[in-house]
N, C-alpha and C positions, 0 to 999 in steps of 0.2 A: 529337576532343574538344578543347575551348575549355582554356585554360589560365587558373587561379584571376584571374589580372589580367585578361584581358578578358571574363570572367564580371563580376567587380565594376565595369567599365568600364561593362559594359550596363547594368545595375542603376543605375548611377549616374547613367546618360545617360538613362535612363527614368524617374526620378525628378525631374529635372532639367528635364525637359519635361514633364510633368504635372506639377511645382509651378508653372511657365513660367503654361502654358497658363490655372491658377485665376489666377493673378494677372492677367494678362491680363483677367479680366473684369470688373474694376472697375471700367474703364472704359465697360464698359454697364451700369455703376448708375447713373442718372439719374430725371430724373420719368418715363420710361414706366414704369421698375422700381417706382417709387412709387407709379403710379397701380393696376398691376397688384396691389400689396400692399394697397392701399385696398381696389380692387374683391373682391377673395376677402374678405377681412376682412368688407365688407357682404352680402356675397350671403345668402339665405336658403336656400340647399339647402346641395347638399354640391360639392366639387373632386371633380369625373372624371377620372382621370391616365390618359393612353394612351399606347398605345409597339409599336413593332414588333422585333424581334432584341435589342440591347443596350439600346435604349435603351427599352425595355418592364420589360427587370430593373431598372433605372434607376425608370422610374414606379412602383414596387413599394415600393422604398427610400423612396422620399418617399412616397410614402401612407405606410408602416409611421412615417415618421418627424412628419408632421404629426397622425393620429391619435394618438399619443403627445402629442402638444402640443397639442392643444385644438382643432382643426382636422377637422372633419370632411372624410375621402376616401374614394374605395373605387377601384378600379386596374380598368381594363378595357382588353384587348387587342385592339390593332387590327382584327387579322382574324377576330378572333370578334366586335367589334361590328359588323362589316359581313353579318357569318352570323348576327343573333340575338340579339347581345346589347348593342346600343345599344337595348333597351327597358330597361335598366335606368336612362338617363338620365333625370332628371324634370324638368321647366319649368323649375325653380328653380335647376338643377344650372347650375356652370359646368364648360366640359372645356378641359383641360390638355395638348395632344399635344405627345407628343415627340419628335423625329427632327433626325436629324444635316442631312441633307440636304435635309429639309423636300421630298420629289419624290417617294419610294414609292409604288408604284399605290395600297397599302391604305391610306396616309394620304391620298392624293388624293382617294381616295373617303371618308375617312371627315370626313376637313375639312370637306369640300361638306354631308356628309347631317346635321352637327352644324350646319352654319350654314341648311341648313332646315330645321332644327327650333325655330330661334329661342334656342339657346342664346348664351351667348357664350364665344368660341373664344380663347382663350392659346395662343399657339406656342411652343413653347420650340426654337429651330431655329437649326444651326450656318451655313446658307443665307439670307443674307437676302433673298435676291433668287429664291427658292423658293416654289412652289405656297402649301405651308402658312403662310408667311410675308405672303404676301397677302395669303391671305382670312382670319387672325386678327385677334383685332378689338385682342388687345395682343399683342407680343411679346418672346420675352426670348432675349436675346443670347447665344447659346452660341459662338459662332466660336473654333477655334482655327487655329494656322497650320501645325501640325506634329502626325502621330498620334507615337507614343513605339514604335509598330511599328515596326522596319526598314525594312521596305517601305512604311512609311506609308496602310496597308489597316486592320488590324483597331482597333476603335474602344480606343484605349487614352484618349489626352488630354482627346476627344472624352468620353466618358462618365465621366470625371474632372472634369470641367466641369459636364457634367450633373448630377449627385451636390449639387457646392458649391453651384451654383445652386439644387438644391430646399432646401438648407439653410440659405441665404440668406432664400429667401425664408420657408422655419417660422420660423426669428429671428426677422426679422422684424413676423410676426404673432403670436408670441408677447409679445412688447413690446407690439403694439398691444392684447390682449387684457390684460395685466397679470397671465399667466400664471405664478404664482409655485411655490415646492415645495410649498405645498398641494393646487396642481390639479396638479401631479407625481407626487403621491402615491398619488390618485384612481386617476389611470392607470394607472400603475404597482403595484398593491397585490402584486406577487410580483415574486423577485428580489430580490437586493441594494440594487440602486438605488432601489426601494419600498420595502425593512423601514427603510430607510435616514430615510425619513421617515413612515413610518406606524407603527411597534413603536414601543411606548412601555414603559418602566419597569412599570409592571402589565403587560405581557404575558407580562414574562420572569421575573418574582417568583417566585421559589422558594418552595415551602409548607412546606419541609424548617429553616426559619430557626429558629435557637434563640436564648436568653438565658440569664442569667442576672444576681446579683445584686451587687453592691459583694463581698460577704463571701462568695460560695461560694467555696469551698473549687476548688485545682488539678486533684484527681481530678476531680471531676465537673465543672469546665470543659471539661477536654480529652475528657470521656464530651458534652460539649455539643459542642463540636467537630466531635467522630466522629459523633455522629448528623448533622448539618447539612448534610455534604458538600461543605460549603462553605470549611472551612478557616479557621472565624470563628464565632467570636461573639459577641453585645449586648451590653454588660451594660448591665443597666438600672434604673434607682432611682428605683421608683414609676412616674411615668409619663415622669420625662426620661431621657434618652439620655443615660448618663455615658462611656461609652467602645467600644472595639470589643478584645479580645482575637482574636490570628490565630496561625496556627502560627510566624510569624516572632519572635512575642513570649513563645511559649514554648520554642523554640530558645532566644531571648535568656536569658532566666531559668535554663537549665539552662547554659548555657555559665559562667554569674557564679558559680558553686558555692553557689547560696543552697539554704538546708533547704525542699523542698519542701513540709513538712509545716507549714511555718507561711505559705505562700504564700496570699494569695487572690485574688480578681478582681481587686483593687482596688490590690493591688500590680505587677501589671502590665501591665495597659489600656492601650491607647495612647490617649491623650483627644481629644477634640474629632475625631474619625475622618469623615471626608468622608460629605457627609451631598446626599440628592438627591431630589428629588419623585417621588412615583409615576406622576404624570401628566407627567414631562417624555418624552422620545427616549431610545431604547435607545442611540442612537446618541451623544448628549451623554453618556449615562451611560461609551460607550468611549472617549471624550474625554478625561471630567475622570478615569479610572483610566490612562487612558496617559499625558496631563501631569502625574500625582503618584506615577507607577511605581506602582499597588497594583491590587490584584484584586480587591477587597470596595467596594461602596458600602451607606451605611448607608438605607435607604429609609424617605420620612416620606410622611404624607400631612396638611395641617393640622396640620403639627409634632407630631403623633401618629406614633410607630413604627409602621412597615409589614413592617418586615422586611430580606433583607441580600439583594442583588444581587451575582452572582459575575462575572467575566469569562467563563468558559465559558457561565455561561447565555445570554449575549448573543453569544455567538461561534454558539453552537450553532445560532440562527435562522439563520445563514448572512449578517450582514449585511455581516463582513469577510470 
């Protein structure tokens, strides 16, 4: 058994070398990298990502990560397209292989039967001087000098490179499409990272919201309170928004020994209570309650009362 320091020794030397290794490839950013970023960017089909062993789960990650951004892919494995299922490639499609060593028999073969069928072939290949590197019609520079294995066999560095590069290149084409958080959003409509820009303030609006008036009285504010669930409520006077009373304001009020029974809304509201569109972001709405420490937002719509937004109701979607 290794001893805690050259446990963290390794860790460290293997990180060290795959962070090595991505920088290392900036160096093949140049206009092939560009033109290859053009070319997908025009194509009228879809990106084919292929791979055989590592670097096949590698293709996978970049289809998952370019479908995510605006980019149409769909991932197909080497030796199943040579069994079958390179009819799923169509005239239009461009394909993507990816291999370390750019020499595997099933990339051999499958390079060849892509390049008779008239597609155009992207290598993304750690061999430049490799089968698949050949007969690609562009190719992107995967080369590293050291795997982060001991033995320098299993694909560590090698498919840490791969990875950066399919990421490079969604960048990108994200830029070039002018992909912003509204086509995020699109894609994303579950999850965090989707409520995060598609829940809006009416989604989360509670029906349970109450009010009350300048002049009710403390009982039935705090019977306003307790139905609400919310821990707050309106007051309101006619149809403008005079204030918001919360349980922190009626803690306040009994802490000061005043006579309860001459209390009323109006003496103890907090005024001008942070106020927010229904049709903004749930998310802005956890914003502007975490930069002014509160839990209630007052909801308008056309400066018309909509009602009271709690922090739980917005936690609740799960966007934090």
């Amino acid at each position: 058994m290794k001893d805690n320091n050259q446990i963290i020794q390794s860790a460290k030397r293997t990180l060290q070398l795959e962070a090595s290794s991505v920088l290392g490839l900036v160096e093949f950013i140049d206009e092939h990298f560009s033109n290859i970023v053009n070319h997908v960017h025009s194509m009228q089909g879809r990106l084919v990502i292929s791979g055989i062993g590592k670097s096949a789960i590698i293709a996978q990650k970049i289809v998952a990560t370019l479908n995510s951004t605006g980019t149409p892919a769909i991932y197909m494995h080497a030796a199943d397209a040579i069994h079958g299922d390179l009819g799923l490639v169509l005239s239009d499609d461009v394909v993507l292989i990816i291999s370390k060593s750019g020499n595997s028999p099933e990339i051999k073969v499958l390079s060849s039967l892509v390049k008779s069928r008239g597609n155009t072939l992207i290598g993304m290949v750690g061999n430049m001087t490799s089968d698949l590197a050949s007969k690609s019609d562009y190719v992107m520079n995967t080369t590293v000098s050291e795997e982060a294995c001991p033995n320098n066999l299993a694909p560590t560095s090698s498919t840490t490179a791969q990875m950066a590069m399919g990421d490079a290149l969604a960048v990108c084409l994200m830029d070039l499409k002018g992909f912003g958080s509204e086509d995020f959003a699109k894609h994303h409509p579950g999850g965090a990272l989707g409520k995060k820009l598609f829940v809006r303030i009416s989604d989360v609006l509670s029906e349970s919201s109450t009010t009350v008036s300048l002049d009710t009285k403390i009982k039935d504010v705090i019977l306003a309170i307790s139905s609400s669930r919310q821990g707050a409520t309106t007051v309101i006077n006619g149809s403008k928004i005079k204030g918001i009373v919360t349980d922190g304001d009626l803690r306040r009020m009994l802490e000061s020994n005043t006579d309860i029974n001459t209390v009323s809304a109006a003496d103890i509201m907090t005024l001008n209570p942070k106020e927010i569109d229904h049709d903004e972001l749930a998310a802005e709405g956890f914003r502007v309650m975490e930069k002014h420490n509160i839990t209630q937002l007052v909801v308008t719509e056309n400066n018309e009362y909509k009602g009271l937004v709690h922090l739980h109701e917005i936690l609740k979607e799960g966007i934090y």
